[in-house]
mmCIF file of the N, C-alpha and C atoms, coordinates in Angstrom:
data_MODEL
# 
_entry.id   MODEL 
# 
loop_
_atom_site.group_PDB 
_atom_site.id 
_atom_site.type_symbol 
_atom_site.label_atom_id 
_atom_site.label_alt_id 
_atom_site.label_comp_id 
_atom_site.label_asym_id 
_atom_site.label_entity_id 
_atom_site.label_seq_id 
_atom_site.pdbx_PDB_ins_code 
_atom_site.Cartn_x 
_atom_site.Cartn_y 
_atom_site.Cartn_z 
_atom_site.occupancy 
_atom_site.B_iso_or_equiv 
_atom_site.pdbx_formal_charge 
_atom_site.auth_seq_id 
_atom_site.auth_comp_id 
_atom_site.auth_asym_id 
_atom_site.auth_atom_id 
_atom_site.pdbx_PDB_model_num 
ATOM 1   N N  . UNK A 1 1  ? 0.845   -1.183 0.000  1.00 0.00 ? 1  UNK A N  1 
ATOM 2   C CA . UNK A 1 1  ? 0.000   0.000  0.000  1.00 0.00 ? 1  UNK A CA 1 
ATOM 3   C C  . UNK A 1 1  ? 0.894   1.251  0.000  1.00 0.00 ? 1  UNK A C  1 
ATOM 4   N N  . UNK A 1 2  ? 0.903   1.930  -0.851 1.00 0.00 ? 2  UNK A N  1 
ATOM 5   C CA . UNK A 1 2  ? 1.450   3.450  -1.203 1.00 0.00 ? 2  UNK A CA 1 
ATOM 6   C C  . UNK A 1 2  ? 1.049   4.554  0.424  1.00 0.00 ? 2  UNK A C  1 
ATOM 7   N N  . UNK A 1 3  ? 2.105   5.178  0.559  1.00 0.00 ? 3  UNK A N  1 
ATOM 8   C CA . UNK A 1 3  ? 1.774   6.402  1.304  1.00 0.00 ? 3  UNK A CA 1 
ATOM 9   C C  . UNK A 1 3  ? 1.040   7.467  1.280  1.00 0.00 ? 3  UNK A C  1 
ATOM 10  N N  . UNK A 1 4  ? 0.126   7.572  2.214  1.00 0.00 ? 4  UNK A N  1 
ATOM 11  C CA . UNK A 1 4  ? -0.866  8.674  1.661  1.00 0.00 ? 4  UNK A CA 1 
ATOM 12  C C  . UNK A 1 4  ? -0.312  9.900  1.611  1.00 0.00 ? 4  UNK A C  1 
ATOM 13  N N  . UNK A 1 5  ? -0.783  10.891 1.254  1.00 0.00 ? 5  UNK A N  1 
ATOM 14  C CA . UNK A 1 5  ? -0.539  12.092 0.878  1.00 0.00 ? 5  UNK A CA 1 
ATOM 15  C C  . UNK A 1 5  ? -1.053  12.952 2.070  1.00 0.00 ? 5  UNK A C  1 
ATOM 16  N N  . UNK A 1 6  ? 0.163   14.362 2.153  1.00 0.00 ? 6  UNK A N  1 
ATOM 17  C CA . UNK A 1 6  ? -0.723  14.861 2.923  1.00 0.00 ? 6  UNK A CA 1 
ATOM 18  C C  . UNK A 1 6  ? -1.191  15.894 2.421  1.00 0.00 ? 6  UNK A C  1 
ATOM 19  N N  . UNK A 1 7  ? -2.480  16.513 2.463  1.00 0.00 ? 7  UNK A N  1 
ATOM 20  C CA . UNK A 1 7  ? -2.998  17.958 1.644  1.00 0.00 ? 7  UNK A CA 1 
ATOM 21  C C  . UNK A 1 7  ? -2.525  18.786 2.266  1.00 0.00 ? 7  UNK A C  1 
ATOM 22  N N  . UNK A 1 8  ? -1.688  19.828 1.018  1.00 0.00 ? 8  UNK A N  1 
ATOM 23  C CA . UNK A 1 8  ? -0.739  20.700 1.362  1.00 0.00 ? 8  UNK A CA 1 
ATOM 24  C C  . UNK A 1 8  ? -1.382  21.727 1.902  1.00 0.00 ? 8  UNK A C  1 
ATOM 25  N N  . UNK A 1 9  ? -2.451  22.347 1.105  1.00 0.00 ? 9  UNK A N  1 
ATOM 26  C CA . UNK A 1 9  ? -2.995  23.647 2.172  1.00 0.00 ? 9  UNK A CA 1 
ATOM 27  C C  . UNK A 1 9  ? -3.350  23.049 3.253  1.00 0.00 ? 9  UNK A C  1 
ATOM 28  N N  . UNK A 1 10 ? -3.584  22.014 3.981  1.00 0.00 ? 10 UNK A N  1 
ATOM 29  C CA . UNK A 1 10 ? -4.081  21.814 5.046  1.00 0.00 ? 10 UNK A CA 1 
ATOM 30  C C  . UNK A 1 10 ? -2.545  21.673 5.978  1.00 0.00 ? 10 UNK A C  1 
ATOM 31  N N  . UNK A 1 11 ? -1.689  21.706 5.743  1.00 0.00 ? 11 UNK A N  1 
ATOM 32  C CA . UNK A 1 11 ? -0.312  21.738 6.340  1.00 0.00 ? 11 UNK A CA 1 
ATOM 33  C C  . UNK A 1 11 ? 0.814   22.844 6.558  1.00 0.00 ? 11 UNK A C  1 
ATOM 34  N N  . UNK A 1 12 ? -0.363  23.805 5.712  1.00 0.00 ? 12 UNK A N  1 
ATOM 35  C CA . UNK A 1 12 ? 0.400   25.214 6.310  1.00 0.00 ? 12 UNK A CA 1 
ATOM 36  C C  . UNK A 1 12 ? -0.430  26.149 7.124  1.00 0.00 ? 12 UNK A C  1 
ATOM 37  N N  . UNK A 1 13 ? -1.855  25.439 6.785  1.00 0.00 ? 13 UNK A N  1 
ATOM 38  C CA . UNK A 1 13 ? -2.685  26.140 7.370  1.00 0.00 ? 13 UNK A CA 1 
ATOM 39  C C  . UNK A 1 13 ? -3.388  25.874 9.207  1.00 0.00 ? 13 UNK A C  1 
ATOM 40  N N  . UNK A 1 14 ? -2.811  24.714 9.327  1.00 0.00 ? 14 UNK A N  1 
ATOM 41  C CA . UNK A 1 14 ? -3.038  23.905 10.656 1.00 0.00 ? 14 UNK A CA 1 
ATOM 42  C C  . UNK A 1 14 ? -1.674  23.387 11.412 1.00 0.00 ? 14 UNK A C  1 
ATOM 43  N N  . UNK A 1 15 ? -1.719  23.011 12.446 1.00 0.00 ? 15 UNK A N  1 
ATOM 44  C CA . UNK A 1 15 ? -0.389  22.396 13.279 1.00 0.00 ? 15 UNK A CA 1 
ATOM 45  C C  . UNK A 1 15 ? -1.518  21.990 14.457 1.00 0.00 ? 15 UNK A C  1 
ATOM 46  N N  . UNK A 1 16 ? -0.747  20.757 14.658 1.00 0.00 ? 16 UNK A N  1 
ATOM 47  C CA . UNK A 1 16 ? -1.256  19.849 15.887 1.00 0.00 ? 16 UNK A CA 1 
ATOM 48  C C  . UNK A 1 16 ? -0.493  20.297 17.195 1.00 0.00 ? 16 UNK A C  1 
ATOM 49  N N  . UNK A 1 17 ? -1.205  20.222 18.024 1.00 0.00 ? 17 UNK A N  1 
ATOM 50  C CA . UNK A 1 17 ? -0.718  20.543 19.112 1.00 0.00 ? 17 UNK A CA 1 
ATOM 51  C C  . UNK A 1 17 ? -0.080  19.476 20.015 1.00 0.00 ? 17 UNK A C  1 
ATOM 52  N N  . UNK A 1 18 ? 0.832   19.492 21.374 1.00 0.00 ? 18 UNK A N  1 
ATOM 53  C CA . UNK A 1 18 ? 0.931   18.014 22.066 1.00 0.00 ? 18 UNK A CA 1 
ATOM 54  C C  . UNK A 1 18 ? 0.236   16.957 22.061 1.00 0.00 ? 18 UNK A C  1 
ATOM 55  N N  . UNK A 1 19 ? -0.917  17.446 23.082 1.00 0.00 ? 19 UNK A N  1 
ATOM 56  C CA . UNK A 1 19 ? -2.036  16.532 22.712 1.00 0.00 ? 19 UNK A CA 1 
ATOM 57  C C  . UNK A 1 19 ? -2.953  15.974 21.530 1.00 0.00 ? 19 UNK A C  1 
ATOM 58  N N  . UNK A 1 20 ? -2.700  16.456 20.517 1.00 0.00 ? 20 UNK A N  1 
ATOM 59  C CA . UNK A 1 20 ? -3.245  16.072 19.505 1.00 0.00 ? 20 UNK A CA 1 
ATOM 60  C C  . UNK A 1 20 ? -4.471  17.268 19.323 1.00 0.00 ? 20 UNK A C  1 
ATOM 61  N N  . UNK A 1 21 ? -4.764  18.137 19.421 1.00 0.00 ? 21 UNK A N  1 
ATOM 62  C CA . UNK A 1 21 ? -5.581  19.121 19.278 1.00 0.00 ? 21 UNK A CA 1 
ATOM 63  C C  . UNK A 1 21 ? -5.234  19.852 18.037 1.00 0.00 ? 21 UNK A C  1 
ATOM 64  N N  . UNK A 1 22 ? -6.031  20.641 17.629 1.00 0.00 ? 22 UNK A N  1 
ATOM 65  C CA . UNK A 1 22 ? -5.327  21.263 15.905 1.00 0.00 ? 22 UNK A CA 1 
ATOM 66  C C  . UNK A 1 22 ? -6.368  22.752 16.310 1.00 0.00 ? 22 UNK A C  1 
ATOM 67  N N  . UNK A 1 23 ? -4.837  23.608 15.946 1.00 0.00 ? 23 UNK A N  1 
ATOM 68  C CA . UNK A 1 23 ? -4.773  25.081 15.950 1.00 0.00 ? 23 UNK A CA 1 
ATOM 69  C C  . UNK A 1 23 ? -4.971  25.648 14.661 1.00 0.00 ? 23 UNK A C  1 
ATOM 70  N N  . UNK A 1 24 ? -5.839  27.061 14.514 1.00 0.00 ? 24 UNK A N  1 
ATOM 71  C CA . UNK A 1 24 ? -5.435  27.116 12.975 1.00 0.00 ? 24 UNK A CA 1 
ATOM 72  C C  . UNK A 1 24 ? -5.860  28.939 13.287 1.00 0.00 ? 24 UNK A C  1 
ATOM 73  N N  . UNK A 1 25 ? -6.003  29.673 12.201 1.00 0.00 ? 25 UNK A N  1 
ATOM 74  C CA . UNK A 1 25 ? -6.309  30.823 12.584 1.00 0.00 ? 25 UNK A CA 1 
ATOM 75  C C  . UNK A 1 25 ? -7.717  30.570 12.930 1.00 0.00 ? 25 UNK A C  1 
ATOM 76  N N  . UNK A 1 26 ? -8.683  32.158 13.723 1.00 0.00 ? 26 UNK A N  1 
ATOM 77  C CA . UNK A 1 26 ? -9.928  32.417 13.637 1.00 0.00 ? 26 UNK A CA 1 
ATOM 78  C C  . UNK A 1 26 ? -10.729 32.319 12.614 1.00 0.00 ? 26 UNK A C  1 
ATOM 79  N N  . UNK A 1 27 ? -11.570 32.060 12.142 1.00 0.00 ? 27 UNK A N  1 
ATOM 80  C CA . UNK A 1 27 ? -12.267 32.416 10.435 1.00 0.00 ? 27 UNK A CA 1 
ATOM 81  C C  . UNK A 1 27 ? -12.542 33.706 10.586 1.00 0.00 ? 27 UNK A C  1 
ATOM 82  N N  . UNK A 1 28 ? -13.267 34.645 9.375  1.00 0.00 ? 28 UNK A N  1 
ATOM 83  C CA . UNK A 1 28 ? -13.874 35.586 9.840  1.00 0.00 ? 28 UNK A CA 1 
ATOM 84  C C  . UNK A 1 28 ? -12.911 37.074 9.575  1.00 0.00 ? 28 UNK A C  1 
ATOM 85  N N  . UNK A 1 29 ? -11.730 36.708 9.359  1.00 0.00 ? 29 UNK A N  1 
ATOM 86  C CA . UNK A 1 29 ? -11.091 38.186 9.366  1.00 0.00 ? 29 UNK A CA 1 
ATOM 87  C C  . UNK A 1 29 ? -10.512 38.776 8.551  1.00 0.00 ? 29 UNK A C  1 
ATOM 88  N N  . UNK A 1 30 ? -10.991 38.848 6.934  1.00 0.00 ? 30 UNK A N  1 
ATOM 89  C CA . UNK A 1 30 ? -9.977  38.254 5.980  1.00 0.00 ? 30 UNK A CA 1 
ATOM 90  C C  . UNK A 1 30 ? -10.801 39.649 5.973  1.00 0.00 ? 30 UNK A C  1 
ATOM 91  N N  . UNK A 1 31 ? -11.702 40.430 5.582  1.00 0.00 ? 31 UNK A N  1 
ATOM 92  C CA . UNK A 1 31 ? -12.741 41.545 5.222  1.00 0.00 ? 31 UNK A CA 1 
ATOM 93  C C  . UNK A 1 31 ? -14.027 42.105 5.971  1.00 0.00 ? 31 UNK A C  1 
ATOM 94  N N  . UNK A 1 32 ? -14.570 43.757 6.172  1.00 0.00 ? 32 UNK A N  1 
ATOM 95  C CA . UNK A 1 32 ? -15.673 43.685 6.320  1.00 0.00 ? 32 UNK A CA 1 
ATOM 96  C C  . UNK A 1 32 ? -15.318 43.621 8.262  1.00 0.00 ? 32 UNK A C  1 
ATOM 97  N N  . UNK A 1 33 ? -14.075 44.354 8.131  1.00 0.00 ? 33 UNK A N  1 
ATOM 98  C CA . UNK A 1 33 ? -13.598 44.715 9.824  1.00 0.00 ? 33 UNK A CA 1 
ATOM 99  C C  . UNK A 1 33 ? -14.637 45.863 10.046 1.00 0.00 ? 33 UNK A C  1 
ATOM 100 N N  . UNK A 1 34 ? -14.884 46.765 9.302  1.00 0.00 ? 34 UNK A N  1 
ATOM 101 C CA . UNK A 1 34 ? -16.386 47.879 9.759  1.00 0.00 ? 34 UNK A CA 1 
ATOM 102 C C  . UNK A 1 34 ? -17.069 47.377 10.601 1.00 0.00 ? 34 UNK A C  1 
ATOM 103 N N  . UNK A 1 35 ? -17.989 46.083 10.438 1.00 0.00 ? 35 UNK A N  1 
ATOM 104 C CA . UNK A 1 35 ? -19.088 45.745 10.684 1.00 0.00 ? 35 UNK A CA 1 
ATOM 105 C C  . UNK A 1 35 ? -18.542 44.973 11.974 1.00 0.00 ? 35 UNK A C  1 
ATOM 106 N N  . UNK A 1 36 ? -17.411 44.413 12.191 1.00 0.00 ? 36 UNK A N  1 
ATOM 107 C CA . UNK A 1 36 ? -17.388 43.535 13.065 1.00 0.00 ? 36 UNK A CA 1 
ATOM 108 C C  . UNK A 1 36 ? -16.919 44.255 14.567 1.00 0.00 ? 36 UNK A C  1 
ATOM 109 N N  . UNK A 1 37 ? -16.755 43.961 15.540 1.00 0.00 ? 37 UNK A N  1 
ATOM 110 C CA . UNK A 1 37 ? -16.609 44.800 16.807 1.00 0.00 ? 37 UNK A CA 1 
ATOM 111 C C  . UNK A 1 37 ? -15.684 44.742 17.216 1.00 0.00 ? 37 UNK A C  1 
ATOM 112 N N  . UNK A 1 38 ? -14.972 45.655 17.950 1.00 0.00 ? 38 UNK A N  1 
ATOM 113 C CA . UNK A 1 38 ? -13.636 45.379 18.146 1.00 0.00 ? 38 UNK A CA 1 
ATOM 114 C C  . UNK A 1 38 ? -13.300 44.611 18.916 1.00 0.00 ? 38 UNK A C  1 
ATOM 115 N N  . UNK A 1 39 ? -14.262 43.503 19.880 1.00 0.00 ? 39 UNK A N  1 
ATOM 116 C CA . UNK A 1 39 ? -13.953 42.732 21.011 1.00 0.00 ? 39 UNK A CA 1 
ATOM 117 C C  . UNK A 1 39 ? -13.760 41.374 19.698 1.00 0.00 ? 39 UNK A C  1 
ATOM 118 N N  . UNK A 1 40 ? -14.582 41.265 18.638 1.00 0.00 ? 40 UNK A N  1 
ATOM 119 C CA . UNK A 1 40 ? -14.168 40.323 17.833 1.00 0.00 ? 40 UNK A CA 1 
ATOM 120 C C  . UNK A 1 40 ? -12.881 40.502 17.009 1.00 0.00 ? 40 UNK A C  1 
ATOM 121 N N  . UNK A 1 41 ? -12.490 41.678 16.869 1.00 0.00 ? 41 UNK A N  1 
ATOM 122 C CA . UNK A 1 41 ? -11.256 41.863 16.067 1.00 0.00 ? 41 UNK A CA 1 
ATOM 123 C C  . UNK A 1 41 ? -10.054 41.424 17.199 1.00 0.00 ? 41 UNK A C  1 
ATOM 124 N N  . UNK A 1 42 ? -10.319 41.458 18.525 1.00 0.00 ? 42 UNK A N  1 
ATOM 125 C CA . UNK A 1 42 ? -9.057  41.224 19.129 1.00 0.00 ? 42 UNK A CA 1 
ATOM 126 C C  . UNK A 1 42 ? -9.346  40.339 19.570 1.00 0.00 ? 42 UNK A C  1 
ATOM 127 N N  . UNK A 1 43 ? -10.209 39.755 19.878 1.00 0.00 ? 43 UNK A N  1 
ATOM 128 C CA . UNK A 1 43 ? -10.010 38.253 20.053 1.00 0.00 ? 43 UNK A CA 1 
ATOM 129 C C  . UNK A 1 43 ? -9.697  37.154 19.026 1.00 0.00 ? 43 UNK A C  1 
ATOM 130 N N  . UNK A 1 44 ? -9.956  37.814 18.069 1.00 0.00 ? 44 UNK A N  1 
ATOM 131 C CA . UNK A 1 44 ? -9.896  37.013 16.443 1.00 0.00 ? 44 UNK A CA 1 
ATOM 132 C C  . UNK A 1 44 ? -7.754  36.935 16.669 1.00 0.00 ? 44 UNK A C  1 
ATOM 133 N N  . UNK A 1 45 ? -7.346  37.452 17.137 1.00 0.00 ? 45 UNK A N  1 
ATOM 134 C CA . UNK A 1 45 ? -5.660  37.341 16.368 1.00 0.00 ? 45 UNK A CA 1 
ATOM 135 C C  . UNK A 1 45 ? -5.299  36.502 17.114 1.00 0.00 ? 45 UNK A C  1 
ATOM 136 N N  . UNK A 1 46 ? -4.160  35.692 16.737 1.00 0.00 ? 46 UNK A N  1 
ATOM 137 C CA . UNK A 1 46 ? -3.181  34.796 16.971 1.00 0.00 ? 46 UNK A CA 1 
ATOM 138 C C  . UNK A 1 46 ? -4.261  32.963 16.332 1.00 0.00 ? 46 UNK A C  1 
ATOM 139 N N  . UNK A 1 47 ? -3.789  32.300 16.854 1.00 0.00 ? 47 UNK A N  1 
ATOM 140 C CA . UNK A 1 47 ? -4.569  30.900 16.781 1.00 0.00 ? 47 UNK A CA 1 
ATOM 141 C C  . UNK A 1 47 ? -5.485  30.934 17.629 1.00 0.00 ? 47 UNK A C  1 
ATOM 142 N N  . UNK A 1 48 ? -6.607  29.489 17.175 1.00 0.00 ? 48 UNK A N  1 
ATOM 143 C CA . UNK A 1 48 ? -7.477  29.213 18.434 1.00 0.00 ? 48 UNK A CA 1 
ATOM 144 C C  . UNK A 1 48 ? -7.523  27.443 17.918 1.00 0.00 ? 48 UNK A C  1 
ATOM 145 N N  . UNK A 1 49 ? -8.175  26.743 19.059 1.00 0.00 ? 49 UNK A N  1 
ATOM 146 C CA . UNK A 1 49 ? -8.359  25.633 18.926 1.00 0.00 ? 49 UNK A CA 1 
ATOM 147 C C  . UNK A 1 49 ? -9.459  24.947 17.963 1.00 0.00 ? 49 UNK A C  1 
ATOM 148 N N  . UNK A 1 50 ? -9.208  24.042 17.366 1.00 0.00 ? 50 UNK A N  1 
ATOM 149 C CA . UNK A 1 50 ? -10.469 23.748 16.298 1.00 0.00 ? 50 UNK A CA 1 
ATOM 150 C C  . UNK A 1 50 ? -11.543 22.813 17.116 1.00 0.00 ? 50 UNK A C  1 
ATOM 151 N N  . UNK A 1 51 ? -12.999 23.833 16.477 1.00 0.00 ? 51 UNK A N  1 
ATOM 152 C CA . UNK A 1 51 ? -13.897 22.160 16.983 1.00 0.00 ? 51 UNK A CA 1 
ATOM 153 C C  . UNK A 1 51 ? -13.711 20.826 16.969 1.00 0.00 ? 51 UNK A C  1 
ATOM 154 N N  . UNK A 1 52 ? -14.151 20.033 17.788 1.00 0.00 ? 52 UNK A N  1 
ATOM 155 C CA . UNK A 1 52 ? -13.584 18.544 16.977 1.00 0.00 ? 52 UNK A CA 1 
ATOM 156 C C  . UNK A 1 52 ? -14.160 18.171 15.962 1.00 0.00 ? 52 UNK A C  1 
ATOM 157 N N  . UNK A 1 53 ? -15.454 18.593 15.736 1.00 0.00 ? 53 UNK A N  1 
ATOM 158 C CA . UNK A 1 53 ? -15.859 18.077 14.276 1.00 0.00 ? 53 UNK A CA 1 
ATOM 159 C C  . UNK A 1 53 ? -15.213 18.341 13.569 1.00 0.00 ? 53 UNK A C  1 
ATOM 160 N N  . UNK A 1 54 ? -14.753 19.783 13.232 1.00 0.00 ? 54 UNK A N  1 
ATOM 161 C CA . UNK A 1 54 ? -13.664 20.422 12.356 1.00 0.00 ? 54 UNK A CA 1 
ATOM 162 C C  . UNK A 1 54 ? -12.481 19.653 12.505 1.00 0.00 ? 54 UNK A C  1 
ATOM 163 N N  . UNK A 1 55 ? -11.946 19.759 13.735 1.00 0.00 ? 55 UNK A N  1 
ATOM 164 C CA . UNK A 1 55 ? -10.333 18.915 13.779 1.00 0.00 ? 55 UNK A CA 1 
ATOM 165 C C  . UNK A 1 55 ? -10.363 17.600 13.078 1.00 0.00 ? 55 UNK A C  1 
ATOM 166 N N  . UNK A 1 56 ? -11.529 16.857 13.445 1.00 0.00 ? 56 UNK A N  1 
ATOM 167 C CA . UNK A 1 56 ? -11.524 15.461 12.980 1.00 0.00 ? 56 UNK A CA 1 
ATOM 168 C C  . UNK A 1 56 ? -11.327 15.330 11.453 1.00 0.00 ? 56 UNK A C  1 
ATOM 169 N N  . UNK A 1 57 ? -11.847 16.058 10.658 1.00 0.00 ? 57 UNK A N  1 
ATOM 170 C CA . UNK A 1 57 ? -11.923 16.814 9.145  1.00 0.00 ? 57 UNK A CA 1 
ATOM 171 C C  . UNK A 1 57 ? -10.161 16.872 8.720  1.00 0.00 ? 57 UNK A C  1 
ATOM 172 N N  . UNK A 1 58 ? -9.440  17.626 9.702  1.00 0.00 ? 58 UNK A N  1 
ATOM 173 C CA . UNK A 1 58 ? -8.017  17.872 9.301  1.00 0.00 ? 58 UNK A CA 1 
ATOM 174 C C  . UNK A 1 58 ? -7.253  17.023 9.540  1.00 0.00 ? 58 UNK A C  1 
ATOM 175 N N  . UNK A 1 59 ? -7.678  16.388 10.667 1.00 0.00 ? 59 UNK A N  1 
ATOM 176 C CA . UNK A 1 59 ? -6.725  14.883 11.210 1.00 0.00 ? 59 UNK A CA 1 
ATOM 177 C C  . UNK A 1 59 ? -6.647  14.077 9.907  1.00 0.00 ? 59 UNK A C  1 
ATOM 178 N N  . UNK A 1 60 ? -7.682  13.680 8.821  1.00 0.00 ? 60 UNK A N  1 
ATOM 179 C CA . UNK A 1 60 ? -7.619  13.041 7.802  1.00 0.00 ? 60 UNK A CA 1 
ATOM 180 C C  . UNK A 1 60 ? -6.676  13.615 6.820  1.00 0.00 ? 60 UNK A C  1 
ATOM 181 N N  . UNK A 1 61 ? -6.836  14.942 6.580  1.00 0.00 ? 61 UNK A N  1 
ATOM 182 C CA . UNK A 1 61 ? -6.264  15.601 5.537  1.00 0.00 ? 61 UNK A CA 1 
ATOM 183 C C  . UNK A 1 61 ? -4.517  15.722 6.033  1.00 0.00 ? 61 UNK A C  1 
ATOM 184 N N  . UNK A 1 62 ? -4.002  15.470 7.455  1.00 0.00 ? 62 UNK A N  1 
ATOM 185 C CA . UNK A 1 62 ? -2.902  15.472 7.747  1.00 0.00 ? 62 UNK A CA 1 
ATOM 186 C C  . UNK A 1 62 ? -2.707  14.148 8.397  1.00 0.00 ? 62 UNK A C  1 
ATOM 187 N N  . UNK A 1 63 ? -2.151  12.685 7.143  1.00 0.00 ? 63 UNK A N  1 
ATOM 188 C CA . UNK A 1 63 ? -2.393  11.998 8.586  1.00 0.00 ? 63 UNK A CA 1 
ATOM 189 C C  . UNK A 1 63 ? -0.790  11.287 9.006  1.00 0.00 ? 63 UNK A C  1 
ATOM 190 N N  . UNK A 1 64 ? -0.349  12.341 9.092  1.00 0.00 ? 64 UNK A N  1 
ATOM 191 C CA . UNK A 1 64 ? 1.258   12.056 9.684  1.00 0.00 ? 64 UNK A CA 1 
ATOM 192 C C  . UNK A 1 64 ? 2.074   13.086 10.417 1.00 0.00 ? 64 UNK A C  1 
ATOM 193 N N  . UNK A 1 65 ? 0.884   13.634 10.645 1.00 0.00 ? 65 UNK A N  1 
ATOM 194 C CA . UNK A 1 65 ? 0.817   15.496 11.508 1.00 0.00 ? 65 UNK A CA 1 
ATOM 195 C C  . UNK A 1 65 ? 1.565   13.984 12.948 1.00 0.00 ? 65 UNK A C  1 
# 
């Protein structure tokens, strides 16, 4: 059986944490900062932790993270 692949945007765009948890940016901040509040603009920066439904999604797409 061949080695799977890992999907590349999903490998610059995510990193696993110790425990196995997956960090990635906030969604949400790419445009359309007017409308949004500034308690969401500063909480939006740096990483946050992914849902697990979501994580479970990337665990596949990285699976040698």
């Amino acid at each position: 059986m061949p080695k799977m692949k890992t999907k590349s945007g999903a490998k610059k765009r995510f990193k696993l944490t110790a425990k196995g948890l997956v960090r990635g940016q906030q969604a949400g901040k790419r445009h359309g900062m007017i409308k949004r509040s500034n308690k969401f603009i500063r909480n939006a920066r740096g990483t946050q932790v992914l849902n697990e439904s979501d994580a479970r999604v990337v665990r596949k797409f990285m699976p040698y993270a």
